[in-house]
C-alpha positions in Angstrom: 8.4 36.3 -28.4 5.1 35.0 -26.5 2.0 36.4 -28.2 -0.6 38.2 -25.2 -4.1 37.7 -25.6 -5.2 41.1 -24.3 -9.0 39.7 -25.1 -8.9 37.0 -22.7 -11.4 37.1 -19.3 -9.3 37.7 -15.7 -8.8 34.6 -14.3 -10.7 34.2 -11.0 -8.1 33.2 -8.4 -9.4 32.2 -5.0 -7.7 33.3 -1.8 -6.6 30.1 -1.2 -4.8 29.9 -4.8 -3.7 33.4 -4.8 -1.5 33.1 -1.6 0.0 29.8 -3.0 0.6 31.4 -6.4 2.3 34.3 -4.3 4.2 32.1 -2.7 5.5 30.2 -5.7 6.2 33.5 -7.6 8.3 34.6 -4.2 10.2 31.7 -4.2 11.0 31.9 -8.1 12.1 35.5 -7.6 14.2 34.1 -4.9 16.3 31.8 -7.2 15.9 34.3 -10.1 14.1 31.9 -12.4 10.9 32.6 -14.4 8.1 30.5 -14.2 4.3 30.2 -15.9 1.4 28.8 -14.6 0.7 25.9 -17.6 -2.1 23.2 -18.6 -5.1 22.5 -16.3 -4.7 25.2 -14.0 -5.4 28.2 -16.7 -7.8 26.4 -18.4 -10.0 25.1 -15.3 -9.5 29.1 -14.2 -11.5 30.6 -17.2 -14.2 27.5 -17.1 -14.5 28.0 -13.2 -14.2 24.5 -12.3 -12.3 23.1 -9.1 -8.6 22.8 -9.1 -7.2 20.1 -7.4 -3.4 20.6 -8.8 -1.5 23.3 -9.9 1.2 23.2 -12.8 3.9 25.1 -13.5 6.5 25.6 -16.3 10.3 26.8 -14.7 12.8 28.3 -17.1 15.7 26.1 -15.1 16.1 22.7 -14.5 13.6 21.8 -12.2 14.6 18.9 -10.5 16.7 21.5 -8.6 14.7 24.1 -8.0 11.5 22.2 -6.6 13.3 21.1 -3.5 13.6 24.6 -2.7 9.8 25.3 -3.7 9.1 22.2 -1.6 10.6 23.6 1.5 9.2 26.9 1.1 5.4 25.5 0.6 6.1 22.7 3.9 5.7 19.9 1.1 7.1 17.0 0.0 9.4 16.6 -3.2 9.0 13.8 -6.0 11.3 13.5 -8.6 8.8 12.1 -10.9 10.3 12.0 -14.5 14.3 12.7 -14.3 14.5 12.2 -18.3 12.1 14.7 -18.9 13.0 16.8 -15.7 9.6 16.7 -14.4 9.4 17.1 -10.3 5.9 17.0 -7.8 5.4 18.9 -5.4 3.1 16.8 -2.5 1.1 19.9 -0.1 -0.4 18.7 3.5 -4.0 18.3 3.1 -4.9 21.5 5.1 -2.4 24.3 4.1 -2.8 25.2 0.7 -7.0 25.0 0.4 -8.1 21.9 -2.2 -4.9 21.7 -3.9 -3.3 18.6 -3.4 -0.1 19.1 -5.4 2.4 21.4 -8.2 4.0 19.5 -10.9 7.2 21.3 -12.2 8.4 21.2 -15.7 11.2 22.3 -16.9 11.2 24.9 -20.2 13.9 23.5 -23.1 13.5 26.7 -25.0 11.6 29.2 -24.0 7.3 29.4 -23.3 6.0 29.1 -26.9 8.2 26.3 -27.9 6.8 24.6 -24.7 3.7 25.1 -24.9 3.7 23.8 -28.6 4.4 20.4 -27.2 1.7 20.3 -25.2 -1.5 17.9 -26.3 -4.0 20.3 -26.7 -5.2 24.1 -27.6 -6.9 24.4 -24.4 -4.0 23.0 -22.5 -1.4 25.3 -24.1 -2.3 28.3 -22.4 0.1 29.7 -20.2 0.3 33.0 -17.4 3.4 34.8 -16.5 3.7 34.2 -12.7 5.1 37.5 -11.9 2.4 39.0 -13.9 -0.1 37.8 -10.9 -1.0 41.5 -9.3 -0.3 41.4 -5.7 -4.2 42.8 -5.5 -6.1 41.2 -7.6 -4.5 38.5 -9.2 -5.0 38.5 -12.6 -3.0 38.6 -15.7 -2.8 37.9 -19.9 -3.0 34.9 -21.4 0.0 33.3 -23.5 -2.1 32.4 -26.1 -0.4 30.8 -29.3 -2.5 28.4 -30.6 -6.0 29.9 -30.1 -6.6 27.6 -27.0 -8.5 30.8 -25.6 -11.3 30.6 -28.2 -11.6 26.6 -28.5 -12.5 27.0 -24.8 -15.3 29.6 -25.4 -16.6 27.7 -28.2 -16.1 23.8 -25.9 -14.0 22.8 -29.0 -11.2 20.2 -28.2 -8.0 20.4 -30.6 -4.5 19.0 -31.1 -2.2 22.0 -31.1 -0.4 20.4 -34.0 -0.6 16.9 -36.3 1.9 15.2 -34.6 0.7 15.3 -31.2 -0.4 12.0 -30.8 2.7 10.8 -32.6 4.4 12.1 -29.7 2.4 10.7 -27.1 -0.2 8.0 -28.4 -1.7 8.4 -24.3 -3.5 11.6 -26.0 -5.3 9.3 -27.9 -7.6 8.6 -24.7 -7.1 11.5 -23.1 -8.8 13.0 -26.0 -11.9 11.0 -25.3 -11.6 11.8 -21.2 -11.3 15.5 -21.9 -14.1 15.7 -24.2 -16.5 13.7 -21.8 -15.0 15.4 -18.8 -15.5 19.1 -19.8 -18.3 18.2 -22.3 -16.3 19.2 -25.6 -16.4 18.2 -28.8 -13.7 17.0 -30.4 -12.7 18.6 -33.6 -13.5 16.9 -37.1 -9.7 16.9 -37.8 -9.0 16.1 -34.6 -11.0 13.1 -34.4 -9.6 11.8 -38.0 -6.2 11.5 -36.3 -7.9 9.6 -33.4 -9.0 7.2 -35.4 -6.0 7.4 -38.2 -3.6 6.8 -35.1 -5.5 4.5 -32.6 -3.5 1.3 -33.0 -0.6 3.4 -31.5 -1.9 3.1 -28.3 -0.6 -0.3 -27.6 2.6 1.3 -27.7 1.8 3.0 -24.3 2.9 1.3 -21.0 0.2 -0.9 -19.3 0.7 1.7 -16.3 -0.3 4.9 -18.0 -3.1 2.7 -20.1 -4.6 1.6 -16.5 -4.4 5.6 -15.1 -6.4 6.6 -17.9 -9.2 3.8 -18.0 -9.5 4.2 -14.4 -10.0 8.2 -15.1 -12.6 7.5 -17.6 -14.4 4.6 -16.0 -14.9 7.7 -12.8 -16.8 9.7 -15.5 -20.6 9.8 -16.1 -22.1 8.3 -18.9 -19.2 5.7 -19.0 -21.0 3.1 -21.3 -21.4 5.8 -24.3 -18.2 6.9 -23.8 -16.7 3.2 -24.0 -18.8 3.3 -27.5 -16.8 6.3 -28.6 -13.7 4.6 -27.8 -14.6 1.4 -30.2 -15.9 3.9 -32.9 -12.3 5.2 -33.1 -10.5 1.5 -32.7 -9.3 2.6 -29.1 -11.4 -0.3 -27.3 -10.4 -3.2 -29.4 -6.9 -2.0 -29.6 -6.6 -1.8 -25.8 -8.4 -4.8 -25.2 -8.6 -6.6 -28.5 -10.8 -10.1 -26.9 -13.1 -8.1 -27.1 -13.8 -7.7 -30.6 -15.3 -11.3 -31.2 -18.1 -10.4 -29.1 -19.3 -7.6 -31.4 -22.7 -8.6 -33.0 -22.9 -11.9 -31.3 -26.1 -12.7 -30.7 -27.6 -14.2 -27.1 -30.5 -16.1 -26.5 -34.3 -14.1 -26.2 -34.2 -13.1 -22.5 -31.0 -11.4 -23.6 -32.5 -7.5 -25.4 -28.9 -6.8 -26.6 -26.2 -8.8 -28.3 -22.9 -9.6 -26.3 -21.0 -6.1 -26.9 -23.8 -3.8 -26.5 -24.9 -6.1 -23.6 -21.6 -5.6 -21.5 -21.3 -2.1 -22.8 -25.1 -1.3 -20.9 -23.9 -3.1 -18.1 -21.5 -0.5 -17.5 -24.6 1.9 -17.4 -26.6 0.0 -15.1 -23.7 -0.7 -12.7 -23.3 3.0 -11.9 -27.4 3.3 -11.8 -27.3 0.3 -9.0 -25.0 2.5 -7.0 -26.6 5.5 -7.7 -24.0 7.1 -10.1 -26.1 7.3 -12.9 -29.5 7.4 -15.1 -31.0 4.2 -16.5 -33.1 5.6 -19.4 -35.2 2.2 -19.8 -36.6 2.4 -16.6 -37.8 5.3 -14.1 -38.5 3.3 -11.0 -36.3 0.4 -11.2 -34.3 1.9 -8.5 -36.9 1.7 -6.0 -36.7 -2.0 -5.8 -32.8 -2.3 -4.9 -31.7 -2.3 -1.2 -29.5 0.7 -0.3 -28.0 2.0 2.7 -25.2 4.5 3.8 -22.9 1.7 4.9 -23.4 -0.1 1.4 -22.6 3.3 -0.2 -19.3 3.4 2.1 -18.5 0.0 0.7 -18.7 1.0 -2.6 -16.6 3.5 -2.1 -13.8 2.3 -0.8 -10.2 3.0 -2.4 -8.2 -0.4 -3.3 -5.2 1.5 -4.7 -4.3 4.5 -6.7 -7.2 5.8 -8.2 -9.8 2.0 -7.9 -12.5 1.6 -5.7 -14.7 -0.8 -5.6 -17.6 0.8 -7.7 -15.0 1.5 -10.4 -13.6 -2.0 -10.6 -17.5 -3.6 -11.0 -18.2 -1.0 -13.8 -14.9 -2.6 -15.0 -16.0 -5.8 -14.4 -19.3 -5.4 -16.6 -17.3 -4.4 -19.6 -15.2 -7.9 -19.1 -17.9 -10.4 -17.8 -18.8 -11.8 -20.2 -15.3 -12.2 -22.7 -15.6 -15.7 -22.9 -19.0 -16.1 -24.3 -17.4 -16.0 -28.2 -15.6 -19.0 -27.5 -18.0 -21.2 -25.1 -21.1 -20.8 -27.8 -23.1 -23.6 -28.6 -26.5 -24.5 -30.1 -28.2 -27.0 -28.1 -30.6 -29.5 -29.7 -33.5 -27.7 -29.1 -31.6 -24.5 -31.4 -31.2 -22.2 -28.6 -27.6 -20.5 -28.2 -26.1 -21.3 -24.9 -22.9 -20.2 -23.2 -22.1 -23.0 -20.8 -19.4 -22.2 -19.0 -18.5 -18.7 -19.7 -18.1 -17.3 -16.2 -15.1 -19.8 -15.7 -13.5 -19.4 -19.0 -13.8 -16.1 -19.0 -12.4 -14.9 -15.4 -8.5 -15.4 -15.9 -9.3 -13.8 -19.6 -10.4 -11.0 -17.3 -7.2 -11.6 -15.5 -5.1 -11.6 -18.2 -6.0 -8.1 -19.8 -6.0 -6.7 -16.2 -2.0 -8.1 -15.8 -1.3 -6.7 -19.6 -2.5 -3.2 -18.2 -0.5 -3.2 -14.9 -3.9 -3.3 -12.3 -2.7 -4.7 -8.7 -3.1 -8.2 -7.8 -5.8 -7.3 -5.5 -7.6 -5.1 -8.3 -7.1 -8.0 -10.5 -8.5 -10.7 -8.3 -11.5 -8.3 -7.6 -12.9 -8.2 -11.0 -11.5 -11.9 -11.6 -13.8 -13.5 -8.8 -17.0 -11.5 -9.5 -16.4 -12.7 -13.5 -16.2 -16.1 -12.4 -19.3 -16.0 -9.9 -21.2 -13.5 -11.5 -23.8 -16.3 -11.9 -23.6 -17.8 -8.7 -26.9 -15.4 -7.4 -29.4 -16.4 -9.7 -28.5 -20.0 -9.4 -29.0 -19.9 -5.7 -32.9 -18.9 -6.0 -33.5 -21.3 -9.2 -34.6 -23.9 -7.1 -37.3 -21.7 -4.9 -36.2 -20.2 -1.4 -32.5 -19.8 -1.0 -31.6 -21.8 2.5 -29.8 -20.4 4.8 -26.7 -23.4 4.0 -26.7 -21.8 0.7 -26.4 -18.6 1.8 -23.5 -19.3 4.5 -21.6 -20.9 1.7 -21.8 -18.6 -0.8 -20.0 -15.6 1.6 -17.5 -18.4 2.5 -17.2 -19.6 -1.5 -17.1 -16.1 -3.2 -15.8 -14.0 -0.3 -14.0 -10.6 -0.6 -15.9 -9.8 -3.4 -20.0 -11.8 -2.4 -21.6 -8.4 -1.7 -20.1 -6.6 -5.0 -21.4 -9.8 -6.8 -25.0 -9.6 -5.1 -25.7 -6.6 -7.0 -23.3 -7.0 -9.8 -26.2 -9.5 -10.6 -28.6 -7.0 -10.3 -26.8 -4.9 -12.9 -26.3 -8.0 -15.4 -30.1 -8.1 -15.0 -30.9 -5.2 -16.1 -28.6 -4.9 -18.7 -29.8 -8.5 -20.3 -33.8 -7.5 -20.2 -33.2 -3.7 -21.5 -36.8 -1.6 -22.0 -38.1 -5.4 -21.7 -37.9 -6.2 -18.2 -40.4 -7.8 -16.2 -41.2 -5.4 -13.1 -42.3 -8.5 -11.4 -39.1 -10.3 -12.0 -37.1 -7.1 -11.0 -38.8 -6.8 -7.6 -38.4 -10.4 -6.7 -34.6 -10.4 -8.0 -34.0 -7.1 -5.6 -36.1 -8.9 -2.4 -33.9 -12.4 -2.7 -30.9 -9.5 -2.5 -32.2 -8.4 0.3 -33.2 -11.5 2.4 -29.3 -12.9 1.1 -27.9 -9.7 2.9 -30.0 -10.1 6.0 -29.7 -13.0 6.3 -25.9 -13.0 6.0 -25.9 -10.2 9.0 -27.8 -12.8 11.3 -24.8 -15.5 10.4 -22.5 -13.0 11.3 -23.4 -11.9 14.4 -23.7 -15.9 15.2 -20.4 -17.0 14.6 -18.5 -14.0 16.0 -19.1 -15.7 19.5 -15.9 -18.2 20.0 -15.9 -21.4 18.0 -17.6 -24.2 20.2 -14.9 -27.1 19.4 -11.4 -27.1 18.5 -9.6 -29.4 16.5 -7.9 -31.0 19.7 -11.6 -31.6 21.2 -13.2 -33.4 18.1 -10.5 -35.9 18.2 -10.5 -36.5 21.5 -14.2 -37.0 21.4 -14.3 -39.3 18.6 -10.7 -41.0 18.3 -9.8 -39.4 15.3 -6.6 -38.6 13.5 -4.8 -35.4 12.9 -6.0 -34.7 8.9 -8.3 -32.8 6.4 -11.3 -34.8 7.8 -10.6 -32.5 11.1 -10.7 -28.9 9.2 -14.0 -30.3 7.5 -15.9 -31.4 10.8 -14.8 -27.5 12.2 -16.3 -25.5 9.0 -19.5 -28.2 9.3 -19.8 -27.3 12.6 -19.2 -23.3 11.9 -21.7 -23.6 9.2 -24.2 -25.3 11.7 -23.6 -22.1 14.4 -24.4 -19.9 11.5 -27.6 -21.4 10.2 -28.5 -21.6 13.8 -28.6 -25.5 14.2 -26.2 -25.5 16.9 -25.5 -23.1 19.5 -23.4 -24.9 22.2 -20.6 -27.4 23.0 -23.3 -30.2 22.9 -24.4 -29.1 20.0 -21.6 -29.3 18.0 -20.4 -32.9 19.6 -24.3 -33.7 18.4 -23.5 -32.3 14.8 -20.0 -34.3 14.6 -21.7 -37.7 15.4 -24.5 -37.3 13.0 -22.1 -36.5 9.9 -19.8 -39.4 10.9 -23.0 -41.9 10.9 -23.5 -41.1 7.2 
């Protein structure tokens, strides 16, 4: 029989939950089945945090009774797991509040046996749904494995030894709760972390890539990418990684290779103003900002990416190749020619093994491969406006989230050594590079002055590559502001076919 914890604090339901929750009790009534609110939704109740999603435990199979909950909420059913018998429950944005959607599970046994599966203490917690009073919805807690008091006490714990034998996922969802809800994790908890990390590669790619993106979301990622190499996680996920442990970089470089990439991820979300950078109080200051760069930065690529999430990515994998494309040059400083090149389908690679989208994939892939491209631009002086055109038409999709991917790398390399100086001049060449790319624009959004038909008619030529070169020469001309008519352009041909 279900032990009650007749301690435990009433759970504060919101209007907006306590209709829904009547509404789910009134349809399980309906259908005579029992059902217990399960997982996130009790424990996010006692710590009064959002709740985005509600879970629910039937005692029935629910794969047929959600499509009668679905109708009865106006949703939209998923059959998400039929082995396990697991269902979703999709609500219109504006008729349930902020929940978004109910998972259904279905109860093999009976509530303790259920909740003994489950990952952890504060996750197998569990309220009788007909115990909700229709006034002020509250009831006990179904409390079997003291999840109640781990809560109070921000103590995360397996509810049993075996649990990550059961689903090695836990592994880094242990890490993600802790950092999420600010936790600790157990001592014995943590010694099966680490006695049980290897398992992980055992998980699907998929459910791998769900959980990185969840964690890469979360403040403080660079620490918490620590923890995960402390207990193997890291290098068992990702295990080209490993060889850049300890390696050591030239002097303008503060950190070795690891650490390096591992502060990058800091100084990525301090760039887009996501985070702290604890070497530096003012840094900030210097980089250009603006709503519609904060929009860009923003923007979703697929299930749970955006852009800002894929570059703090992208810092943890930038530099992979630098292990293998190490060399002393005969002066005895370590150099890493090459790296960026070498290194960008390594990038690739790991992205494919963990299931990312082609278009995720090719995002962090391109801003690996040019992440030096910036800095080489202003190494000989002023950065011309030809160099600028041709980087956005080189690097494109991703030549803004490299701009300040730079900035980050920066950082990151120089540590509590940088050069103020340096930094300010860095961020203004940013600047100009994104002006100046704005003017280029706006110039070649007008209509193209010659078409391929025209240029050979002009100058006798033959259909061919030659053709599609004179037209970008010509484009590239328009946007550095070297031609602005028909004349122009005839002007710009003739001069490039005298050479």
């Amino acid at each position: 029989m279900a032990s009650v914890n007749h301690n435990a604090p009433q759970l504060t339901v919101g209007q907006s939950h306590f209709q829904l929750l009547k509404s789910i009790e009134s349809c399980l009534q309906k259908c005579g089945i029992a059902g217990y609110l399960v997982g996130g939704f009790v424990r996010d109740s006692i710590l009064e945090r959002d709740i985005e999603d509600i879970d629910i435990a039937v005692a029935a199979d629910s794969l047929g009774f959600s499509p009668e909950l679905a109708h009865a909420l106006n949703g939209k059913y998923i059959p998400m797991d039929k082995e396990n018998k697991v269902a979703r429950i999709v609500l219109k944005e504006t008729s349930h509040g902020a929940v978004r959607h109910i998972d259904v599970s279905t109860i093999i046994n009976d509530i303790e046996d259920d909740l003994s599966r489950r990952d952890f203490t504060l996750n197998a917690m569990a309220v009788p749904l007909k115990d909700i009073e229709s006034a002020i919805g509250k009831a006990d807690i179904i409390d079997p494995f003291g999840g109640l008091s781990d809560v109070q006490q921000k103590i995360l714990r397996v509810t049993c030894d075996s649990a990550f034998e059961a689903d090695p996922l836990r592994l880094l969802r242990a890490a993600r709760l802790s950092a999420e809800l600010g936790f600790a994790i157990e001592d014995s908890t943590e010694e099966l972390v680490k006695k049980h990390a290897r398992m992980i590669t055992a998980v699907s790619g998929e459910r791998i890539r769900e959980e990185l993106l969840k964690l890469l979301s979360l403040p403080k990622t660079g620490d918490l990418f620590l923890y995960l190499e402390e207990m193997g996680l890291l290098s068992a996920i990702m295990p080209e990684i490993l060889p850049s442990k300890g390696l050591e970089q030239p002097s303008e470089h503060y950190w070795d290779v690891f650490t390096h990439s591992i502060k990058t991820i800091d100084a990525v979300s301090y760039i887009l103003r996501r985070g702290d950078w604890q070497y530096s109080l003012k840094a900030l200051e210097a980089v250009p900002w603006s709503d519609e760069l904060e929009a860009y930065f923003n923007q979703k690529l697929s299930a749970g990416s955006t852009r800002l999430l894929l570059l703090k990515l992208t810092a943890l994998l930038h530099d992979i190749a630098k292990p293998k494309m190490k060399f002393i040059d005969e002066n005895g400083k370590i150099r890493f020619y090459g790296h960026p090149k070498e290194g960008a389908p390594m990038a690739a690679e790991i992205m494919e093994r963990l299931r990312f989208s082609s278009r995720e994939i090719m995002i962090v892939e391109e801003v690996t491969r040019h992440h030096l491209r910036p800095t080489q631009m202003t190494q000989m002086g002023i950065v011309t406006d030809h160099a600028i055109y041709r980087y956005f038409r080189d690097v494109g999709e991703v030549a803004i989230d490299t701009l300040f991917f730079t900035l980050a790398d920066h950082l990151a390399a120089r540590g509590p050594t940088l050069d103020e100086n340096n930094w300010i001049q860095h961020n203004q060449t940013v600047a100009y590079i994104l002006e100046k790319h704005r003017e280029q624009e706006n110039k070649t959004a007008f209509p193209r002055l010659l078409s391929g038909e025209d240029i050979m008619a002009e100058f006798g030529l033959e259909p061919g590559p030659k053709i599609g070169e004179l037209l970008e020469a010509v484009r590239e001309a328009q946007a550095t502001g070297e031609v602005s008519n028909k004349a122009d352009a005839v002007d710009c041909i003739r001069r490039i076919l005298a050479q």
